[in-house]
Backbone as numpy.savetxt, mean C-alpha at the origin, in Angstrom:
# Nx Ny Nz CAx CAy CAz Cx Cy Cz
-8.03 -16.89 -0.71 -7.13 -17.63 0.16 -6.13 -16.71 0.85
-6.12 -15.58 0.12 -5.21 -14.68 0.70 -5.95 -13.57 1.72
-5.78 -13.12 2.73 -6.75 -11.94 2.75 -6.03 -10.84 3.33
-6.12 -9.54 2.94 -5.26 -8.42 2.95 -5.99 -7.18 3.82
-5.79 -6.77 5.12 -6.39 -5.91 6.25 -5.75 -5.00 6.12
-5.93 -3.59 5.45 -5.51 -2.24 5.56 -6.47 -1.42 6.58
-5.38 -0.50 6.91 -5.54 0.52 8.03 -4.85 1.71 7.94
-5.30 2.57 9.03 -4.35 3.93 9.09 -4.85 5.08 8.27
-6.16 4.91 7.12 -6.09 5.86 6.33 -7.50 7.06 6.91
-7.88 8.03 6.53 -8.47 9.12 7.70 -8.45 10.51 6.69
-8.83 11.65 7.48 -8.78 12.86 7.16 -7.49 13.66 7.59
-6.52 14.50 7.17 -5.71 15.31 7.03 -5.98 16.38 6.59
-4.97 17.50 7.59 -4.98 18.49 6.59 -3.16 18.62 5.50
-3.64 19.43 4.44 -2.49 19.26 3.76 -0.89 19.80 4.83
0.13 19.10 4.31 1.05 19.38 5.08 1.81 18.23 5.94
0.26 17.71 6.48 0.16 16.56 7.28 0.84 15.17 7.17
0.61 14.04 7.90 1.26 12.82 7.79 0.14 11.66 8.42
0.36 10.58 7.59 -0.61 9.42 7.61 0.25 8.20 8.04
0.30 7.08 8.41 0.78 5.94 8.06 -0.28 4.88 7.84
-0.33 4.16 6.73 -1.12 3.04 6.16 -0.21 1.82 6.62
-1.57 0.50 6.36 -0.47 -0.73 7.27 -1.58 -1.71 6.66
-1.00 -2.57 5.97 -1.38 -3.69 5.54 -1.29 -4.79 5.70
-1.87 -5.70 6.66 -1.13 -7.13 6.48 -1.92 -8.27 5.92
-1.17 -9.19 5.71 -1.58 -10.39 4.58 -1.59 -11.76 5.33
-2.78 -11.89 5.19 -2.94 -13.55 6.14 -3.39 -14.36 5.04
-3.72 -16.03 5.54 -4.15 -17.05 4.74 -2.90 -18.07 4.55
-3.22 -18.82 3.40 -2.15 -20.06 2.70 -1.09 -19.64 2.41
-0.16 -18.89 2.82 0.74 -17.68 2.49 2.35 -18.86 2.20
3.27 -19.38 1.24 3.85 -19.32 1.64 4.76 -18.90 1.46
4.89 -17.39 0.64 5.95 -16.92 0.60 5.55 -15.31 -0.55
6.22 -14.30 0.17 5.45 -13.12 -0.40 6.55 -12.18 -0.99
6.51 -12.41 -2.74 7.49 -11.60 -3.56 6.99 -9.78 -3.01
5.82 -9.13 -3.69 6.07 -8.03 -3.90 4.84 -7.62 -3.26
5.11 -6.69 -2.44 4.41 -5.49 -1.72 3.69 -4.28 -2.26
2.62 -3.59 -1.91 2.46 -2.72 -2.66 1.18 -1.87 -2.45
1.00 -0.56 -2.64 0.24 0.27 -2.65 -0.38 0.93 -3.87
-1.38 0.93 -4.16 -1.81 1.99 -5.44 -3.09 2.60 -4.94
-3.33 3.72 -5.55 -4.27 4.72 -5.41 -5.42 5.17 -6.50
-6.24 5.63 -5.83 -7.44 5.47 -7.16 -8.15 6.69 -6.70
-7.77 7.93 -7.35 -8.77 9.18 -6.88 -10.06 9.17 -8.01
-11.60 10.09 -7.89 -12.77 9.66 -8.20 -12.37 10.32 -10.08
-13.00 9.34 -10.88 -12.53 9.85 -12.15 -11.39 9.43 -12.78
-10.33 8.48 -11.91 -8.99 8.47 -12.57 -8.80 7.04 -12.21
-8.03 6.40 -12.98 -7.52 4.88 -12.73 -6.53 4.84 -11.62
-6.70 3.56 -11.75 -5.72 2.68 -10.25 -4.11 3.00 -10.72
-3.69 3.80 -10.28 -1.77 3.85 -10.19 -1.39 3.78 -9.24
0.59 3.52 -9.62 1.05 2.99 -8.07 1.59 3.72 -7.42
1.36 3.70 -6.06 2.48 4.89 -5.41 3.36 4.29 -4.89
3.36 3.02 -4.80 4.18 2.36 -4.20 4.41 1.24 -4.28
6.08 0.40 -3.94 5.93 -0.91 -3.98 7.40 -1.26 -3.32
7.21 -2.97 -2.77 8.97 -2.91 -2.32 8.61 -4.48 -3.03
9.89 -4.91 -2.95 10.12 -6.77 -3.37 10.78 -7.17 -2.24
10.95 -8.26 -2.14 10.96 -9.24 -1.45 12.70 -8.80 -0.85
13.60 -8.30 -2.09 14.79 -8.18 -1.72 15.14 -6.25 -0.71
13.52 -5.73 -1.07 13.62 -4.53 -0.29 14.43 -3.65 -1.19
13.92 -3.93 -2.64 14.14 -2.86 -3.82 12.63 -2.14 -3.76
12.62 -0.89 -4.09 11.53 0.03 -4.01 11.14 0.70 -5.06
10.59 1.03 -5.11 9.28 1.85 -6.45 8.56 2.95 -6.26
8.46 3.93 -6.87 7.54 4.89 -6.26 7.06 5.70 -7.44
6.16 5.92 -7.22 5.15 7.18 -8.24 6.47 8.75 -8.50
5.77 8.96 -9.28 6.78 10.06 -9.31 6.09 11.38 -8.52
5.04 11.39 -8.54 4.12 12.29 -7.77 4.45 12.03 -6.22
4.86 11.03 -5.34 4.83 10.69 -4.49 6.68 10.37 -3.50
7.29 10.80 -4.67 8.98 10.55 -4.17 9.37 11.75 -3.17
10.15 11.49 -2.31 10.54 12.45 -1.46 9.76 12.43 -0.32
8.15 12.16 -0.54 7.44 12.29 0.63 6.83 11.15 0.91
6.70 9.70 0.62 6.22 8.49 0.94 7.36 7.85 1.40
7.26 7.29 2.13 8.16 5.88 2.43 7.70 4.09 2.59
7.57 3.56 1.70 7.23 2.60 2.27 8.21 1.29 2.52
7.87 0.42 3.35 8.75 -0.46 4.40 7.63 -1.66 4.50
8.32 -3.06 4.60 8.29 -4.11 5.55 8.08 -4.49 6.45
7.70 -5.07 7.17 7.95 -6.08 8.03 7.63 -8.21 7.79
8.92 -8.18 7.07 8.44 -9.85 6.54 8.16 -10.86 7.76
8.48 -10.49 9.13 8.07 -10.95 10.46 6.37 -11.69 9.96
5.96 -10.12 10.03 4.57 -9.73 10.12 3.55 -9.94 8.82
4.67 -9.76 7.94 3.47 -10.20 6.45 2.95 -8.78 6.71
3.66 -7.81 6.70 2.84 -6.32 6.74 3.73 -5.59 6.06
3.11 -4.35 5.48 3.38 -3.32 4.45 2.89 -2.25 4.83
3.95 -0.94 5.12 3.42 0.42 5.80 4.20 0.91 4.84
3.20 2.06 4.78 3.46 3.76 3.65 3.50 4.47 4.39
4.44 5.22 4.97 4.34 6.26 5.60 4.48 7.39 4.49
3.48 8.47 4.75 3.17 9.47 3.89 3.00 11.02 5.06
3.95 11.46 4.34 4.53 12.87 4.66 4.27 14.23 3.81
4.22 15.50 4.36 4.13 16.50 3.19 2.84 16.20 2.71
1.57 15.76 2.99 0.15 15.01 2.76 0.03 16.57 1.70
-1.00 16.21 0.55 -1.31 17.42 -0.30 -2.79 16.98 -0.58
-3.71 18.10 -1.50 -4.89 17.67 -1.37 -5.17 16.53 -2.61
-3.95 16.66 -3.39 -4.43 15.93 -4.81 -3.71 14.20 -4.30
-3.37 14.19 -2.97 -3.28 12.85 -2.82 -4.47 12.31 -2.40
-5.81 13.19 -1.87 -6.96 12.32 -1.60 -7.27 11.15 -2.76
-7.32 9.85 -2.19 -7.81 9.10 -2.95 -8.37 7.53 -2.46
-8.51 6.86 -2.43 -8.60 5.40 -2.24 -7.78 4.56 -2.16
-6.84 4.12 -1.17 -5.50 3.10 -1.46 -5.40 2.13 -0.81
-4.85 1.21 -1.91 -5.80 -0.27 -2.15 -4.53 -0.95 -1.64
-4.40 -1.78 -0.87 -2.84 -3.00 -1.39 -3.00 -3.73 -1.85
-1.66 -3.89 -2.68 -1.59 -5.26 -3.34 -0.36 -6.52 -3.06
-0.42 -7.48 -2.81 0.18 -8.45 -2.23 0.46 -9.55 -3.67
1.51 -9.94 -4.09 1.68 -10.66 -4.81 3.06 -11.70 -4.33
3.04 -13.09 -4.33 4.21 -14.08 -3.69 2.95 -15.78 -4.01
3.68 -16.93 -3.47 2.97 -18.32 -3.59 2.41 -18.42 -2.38
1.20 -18.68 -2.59 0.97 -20.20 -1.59 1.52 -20.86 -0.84
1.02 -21.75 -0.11 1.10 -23.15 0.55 1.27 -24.50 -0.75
0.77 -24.35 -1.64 0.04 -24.88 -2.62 1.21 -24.73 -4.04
2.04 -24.04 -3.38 3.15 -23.46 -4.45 2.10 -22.74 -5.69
0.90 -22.28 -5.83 0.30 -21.69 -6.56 0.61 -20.22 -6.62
0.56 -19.55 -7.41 0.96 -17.76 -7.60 -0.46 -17.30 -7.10
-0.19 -16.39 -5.89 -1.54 -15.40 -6.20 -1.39 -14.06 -6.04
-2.12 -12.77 -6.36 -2.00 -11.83 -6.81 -3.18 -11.21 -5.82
-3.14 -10.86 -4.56 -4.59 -10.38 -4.34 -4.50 -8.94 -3.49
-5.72 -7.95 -3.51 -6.11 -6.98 -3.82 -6.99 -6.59 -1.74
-6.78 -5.48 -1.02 -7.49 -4.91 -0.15 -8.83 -4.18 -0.56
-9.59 -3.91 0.52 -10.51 -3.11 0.05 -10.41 -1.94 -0.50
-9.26 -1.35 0.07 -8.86 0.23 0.38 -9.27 0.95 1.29
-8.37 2.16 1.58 -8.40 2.44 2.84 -9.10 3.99 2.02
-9.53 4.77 2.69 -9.85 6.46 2.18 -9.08 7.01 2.89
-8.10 7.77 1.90 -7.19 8.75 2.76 -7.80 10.38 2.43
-7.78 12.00 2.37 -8.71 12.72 2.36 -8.02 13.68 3.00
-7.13 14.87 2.03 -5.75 15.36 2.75 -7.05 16.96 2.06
-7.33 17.59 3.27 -7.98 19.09 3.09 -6.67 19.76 3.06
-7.42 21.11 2.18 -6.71 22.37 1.84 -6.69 23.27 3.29
């Protein structure tokens, strides 16, 4: 019911800069927490990122100083801007969207992921 369209993610070289962009359509009616996590080959899903609803933020510790991510509650969209790109950030990054319904029901739902792919 929810459906979540990521973009922006590509090849880099290290050093470099990306911006990812997520937005969230469907029965939407109201969206607590924002969010990014990453999944390189071999290793589980962690987060690099996240904001709430009040635009409190979260971040990986691997990823502070050089990610930013931001809002737009207009838009029902979620951008990471990622800076200082390194090679051990290549990975798979997924969003995650969590807030109610139309339906006042909770849902929790998940993007395909985008491939981001930062060369040496």
């Amino acid at each position: 019911q929810v459906q979540l369209v990521e973009s922006g993610g590509g090849l880099v070289q290290a050093g470099g800069s990306l911006r990812l962009s997520c937005t969230a359509s469907g029965s939407i009616y109201s969206i607590n927490t924002m969010g990014w996590y990453r999944q390189a080959p071999g290793k589980e899903r962690g987060l690099v990122a996240r904001i709430s609803s009040e635009e409190t933020t979260n971040y990986g510790d691997s990823v502070k100083g050089r990610f930013t991510i931001s809002r737009d509650n207009a838009k029902n969209t979620v951008y990471l801007q990622m800076n200082s790109l390194k090679p051990e950030d290549t990975a798979v990054y997924y969003c995650n969207t969590k807030g109610s319904l139309a339906t006042m029901r909770w849902f929790d739902s998940w993007g395909r992921g985008v491939q981001v792919t930062v060369s040496s």
